[in-house]
C-alpha positions as CSV (number, residue, x, y, z in Angstrom):
1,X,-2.7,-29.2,-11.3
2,X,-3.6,-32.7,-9.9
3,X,-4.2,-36.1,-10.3
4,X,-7.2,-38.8,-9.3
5,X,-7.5,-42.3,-9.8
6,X,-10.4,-43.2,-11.5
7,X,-11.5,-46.7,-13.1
8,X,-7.9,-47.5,-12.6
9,X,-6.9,-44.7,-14.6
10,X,-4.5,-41.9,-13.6
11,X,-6.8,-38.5,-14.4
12,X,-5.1,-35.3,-14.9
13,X,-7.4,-32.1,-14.1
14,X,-6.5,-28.6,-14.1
15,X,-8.3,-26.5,-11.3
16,X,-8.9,-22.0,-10.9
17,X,-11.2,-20.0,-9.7
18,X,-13.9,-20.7,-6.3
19,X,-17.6,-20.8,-6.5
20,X,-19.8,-23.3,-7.9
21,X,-18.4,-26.3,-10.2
22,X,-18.1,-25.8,-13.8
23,X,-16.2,-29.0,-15.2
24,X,-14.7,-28.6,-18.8
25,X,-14.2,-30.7,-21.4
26,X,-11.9,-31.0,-24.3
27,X,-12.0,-31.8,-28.3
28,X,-10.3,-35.3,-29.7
29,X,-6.7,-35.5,-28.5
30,X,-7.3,-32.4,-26.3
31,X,-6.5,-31.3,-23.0
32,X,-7.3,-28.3,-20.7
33,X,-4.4,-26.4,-21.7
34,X,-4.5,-27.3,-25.9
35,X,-8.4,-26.5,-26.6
36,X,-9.2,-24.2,-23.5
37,X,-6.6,-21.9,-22.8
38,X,-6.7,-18.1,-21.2
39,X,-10.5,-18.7,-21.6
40,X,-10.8,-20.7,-18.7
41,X,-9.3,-17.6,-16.4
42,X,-12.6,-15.8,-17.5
43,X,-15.0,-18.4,-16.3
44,X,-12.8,-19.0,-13.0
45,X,-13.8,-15.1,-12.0
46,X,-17.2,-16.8,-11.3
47,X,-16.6,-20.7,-11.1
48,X,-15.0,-23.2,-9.8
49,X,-13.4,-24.3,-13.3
50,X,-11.9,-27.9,-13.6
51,X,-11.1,-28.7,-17.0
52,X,-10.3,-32.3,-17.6
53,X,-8.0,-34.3,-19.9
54,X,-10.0,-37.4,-20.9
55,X,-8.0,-40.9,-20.5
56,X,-5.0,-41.0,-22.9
57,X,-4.8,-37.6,-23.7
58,X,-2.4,-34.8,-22.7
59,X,-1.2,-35.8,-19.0
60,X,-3.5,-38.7,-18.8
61,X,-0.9,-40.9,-19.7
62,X,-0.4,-43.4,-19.5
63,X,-2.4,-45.7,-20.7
64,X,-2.3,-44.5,-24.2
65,X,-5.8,-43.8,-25.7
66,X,-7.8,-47.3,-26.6
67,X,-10.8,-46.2,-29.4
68,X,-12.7,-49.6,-28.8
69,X,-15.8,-50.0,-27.5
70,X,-17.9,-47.5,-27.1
71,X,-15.1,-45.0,-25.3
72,X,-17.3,-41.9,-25.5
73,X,-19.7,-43.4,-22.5
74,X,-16.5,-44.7,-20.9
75,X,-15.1,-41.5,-20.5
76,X,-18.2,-40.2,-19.1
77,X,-18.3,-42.5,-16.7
78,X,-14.5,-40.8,-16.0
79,X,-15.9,-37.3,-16.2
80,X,-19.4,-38.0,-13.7
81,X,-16.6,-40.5,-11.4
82,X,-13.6,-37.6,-11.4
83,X,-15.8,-35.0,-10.0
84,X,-17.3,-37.0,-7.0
85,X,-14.0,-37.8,-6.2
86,X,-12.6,-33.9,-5.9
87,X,-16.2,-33.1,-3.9
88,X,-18.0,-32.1,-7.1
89,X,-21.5,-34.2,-6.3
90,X,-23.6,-31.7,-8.4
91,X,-22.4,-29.3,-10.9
92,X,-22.2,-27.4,-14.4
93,X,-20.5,-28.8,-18.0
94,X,-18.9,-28.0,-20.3
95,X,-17.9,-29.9,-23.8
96,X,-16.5,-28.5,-26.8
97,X,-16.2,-30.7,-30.3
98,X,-16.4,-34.2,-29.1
99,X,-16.2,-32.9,-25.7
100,X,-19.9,-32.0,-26.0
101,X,-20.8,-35.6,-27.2
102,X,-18.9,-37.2,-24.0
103,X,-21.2,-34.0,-21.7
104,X,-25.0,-35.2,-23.0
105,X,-23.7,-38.9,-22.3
106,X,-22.6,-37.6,-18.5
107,X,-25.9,-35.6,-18.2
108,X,-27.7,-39.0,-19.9
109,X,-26.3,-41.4,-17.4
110,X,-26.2,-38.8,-14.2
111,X,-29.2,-36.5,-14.7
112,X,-28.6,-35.4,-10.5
113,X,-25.5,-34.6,-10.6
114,X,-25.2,-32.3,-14.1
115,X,-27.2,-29.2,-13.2
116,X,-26.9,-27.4,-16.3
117,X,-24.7,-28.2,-20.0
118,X,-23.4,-25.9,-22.1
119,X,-22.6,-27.7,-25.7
120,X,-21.0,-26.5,-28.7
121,X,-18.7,-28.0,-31.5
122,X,-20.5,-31.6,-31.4
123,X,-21.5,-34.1,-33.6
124,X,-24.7,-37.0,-31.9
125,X,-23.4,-39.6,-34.7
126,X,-21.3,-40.3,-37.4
127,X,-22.2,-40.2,-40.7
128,X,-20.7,-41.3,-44.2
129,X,-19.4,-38.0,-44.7
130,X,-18.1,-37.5,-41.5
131,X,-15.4,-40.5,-42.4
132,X,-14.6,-39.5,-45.6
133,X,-13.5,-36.2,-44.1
134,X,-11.7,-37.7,-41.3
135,X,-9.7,-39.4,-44.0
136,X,-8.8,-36.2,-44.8
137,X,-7.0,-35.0,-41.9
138,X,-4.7,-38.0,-41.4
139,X,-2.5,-35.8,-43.4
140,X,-1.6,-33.4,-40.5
141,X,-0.2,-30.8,-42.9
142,X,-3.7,-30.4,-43.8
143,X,-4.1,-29.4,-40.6
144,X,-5.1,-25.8,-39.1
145,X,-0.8,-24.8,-38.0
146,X,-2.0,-23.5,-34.8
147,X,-3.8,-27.1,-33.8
148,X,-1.5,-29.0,-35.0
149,X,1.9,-27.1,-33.5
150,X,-0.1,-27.5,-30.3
151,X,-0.8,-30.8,-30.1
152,X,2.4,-31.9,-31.3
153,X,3.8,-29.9,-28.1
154,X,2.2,-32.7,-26.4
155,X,2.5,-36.0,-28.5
156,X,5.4,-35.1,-30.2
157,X,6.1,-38.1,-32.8
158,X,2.9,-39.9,-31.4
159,X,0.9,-37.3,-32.8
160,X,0.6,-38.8,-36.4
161,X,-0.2,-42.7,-34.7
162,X,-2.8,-41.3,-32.3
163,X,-4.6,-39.2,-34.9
164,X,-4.9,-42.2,-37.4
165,X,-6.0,-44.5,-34.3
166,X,-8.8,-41.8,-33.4
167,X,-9.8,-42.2,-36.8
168,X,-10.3,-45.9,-37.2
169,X,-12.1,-45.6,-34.5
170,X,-14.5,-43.2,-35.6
171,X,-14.5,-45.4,-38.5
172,X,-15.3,-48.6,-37.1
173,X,-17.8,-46.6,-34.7
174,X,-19.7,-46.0,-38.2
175,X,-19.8,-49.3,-39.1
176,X,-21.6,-50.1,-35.9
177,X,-24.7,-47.6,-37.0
178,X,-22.7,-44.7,-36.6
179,X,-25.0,-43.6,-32.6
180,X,-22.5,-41.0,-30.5
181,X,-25.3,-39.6,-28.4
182,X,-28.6,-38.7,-30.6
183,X,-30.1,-41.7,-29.1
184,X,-29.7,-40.1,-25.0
185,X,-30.6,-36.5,-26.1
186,X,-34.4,-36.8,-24.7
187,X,-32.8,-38.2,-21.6
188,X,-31.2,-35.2,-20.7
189,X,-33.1,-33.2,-18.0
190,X,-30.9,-30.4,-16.5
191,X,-31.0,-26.7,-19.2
192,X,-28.9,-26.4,-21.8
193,X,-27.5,-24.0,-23.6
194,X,-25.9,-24.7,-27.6
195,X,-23.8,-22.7,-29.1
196,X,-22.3,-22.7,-32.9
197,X,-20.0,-21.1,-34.9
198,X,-21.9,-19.9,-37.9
199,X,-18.8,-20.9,-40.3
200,X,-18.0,-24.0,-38.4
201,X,-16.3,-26.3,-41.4
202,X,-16.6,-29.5,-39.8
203,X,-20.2,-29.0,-37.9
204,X,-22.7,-27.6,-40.0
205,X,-25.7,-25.7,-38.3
206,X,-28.4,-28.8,-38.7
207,X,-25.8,-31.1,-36.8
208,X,-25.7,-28.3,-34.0
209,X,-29.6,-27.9,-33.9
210,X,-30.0,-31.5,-33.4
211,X,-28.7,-30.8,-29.8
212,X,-31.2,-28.3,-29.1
213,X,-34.1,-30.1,-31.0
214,X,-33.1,-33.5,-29.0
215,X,-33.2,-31.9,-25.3
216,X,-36.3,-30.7,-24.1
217,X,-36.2,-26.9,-23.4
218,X,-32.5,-25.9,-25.0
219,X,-32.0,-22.8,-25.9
220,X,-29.6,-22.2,-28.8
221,X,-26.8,-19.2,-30.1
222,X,-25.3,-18.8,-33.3
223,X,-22.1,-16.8,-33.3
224,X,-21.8,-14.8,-36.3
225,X,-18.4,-15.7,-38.5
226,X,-18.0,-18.3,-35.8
227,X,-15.8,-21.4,-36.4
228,X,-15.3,-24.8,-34.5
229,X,-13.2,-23.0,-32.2
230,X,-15.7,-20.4,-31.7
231,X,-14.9,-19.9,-27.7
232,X,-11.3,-19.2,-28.7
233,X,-12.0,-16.6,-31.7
234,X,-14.8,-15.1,-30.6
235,X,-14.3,-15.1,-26.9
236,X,-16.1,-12.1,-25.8
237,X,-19.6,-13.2,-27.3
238,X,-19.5,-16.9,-25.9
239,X,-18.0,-16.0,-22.3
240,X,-21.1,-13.3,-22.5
241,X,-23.6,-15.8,-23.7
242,X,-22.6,-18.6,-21.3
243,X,-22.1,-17.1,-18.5
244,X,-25.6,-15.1,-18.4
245,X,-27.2,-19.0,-19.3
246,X,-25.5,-20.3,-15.8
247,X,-25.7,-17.4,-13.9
248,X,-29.4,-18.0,-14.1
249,X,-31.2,-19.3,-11.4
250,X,-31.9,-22.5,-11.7
């Protein structure tokens, strides 16, 4: 457990393991410890695994989270500025949910230093439908119990105020054309590995093959009776999967 100041910004990262870096990163509101878990011991068997929680999340507080802007590069820039500052000048990634948005955008902007990516759970843009669902959810009881219990572990009362600032800002991110990352997948140079969860309720498969249709060369995995948390439920398939894709030579 340790901290780095990046950008002016406290940075809470979670280090296990020894070998080559594999830097993870987390869902909305997530953190190492909420959307990773035991998982992260597997990978640490072969890797150097840092998993990250992204400015204003978990123990990246303070500042609290600010959704203006364009904050998916900006926390890039965290990620690609976090790891040359713990000695990480070229290594593997990680992103799960909009974790995997915030990884092409690193790869995108830093196409030495990310060797190889490893995407699943994302979304490139935002569309109509995307909001209306959204809306949804600010209603936490209409929530998944095991998500929310554990991110109210972290935010406590905040949890309800967070959630309903992350979605304006997806909101107002739509109003601006809706562009995550779809625009910087053919800028992405370093393999790539997707994987999705075949009954993933808020990623449908065509939104996952966009990943692997946008960067040259990706290879993509569907995990049967998968859903969004597909490294968590079926853990045995995706550590297998992933970890033959990076254990191959590059």
């Amino acid at each position: 457990m340790a901290r780095v100041i990046v950008h002016g910004v406290n940075l809470y990262y979670e280090e296990c393991g020894r070998g080559y870096p594999l830097i993870c990163l987390p869902g909305a509101l997530g953190s190492g410890s909420t959307d990773f878990g035991l998982v992260l011991e597997t990978w640490a068997k072969r890797f150097r695994v840092v998993s990250v929680d992204p400015r204003g999340y978990g123990q990246s507080r303070p500042p609290d989270r600010d959704f203006s802007g364009d904050f998916f590069l900006r926390d890039a820039e965290d990620v690609n500025a976090l790891a040359e500052s713990i000695g990480c000048l070229e290594y593997f990634l990680a992103g799960w949910s909009d974790g995997a948005n915030v990884a092409v955008l690193v790869a995108a902007q830093h196409p030495a230093r990310v060797r190889k990516l490893v995407l699943w759970g994302g979304n490139s843009d935002i569309r109509p439908d995307d909001v209306k669902g959204l809306d949804q959810t600010r209603d936490l009881s209409n929530w998944p119990r095991r998500r929310r219990l554990a991110l109210q572990a972290v935010y406590g009362d905040r949890l309800v105020e967070l959630w309903n600032s992350y979605c304006d800002g997806m909101h107002h991110l739509h109003l601006r054309g809706g562009e995550i990352c779809g625009d910087r997948l053919r800028e992405v140079r370093c393999p790539t590995l997707v994987i999705h969860g075949e009954q993933d309720p808020l990623i449908s498969e065509d939104r996952a093959r966009a990943f692997q249709n946008g960067i040259t060369g990706a290879e993509f995995h569907l995990i049967r009776g998968g859903r969004h948390n597909v490294h968590l439920t079926h853990h045995e398939e995706f550590d297998e999967v992933m970890l033959r894709f990076l254990d191959k030579t590059l």
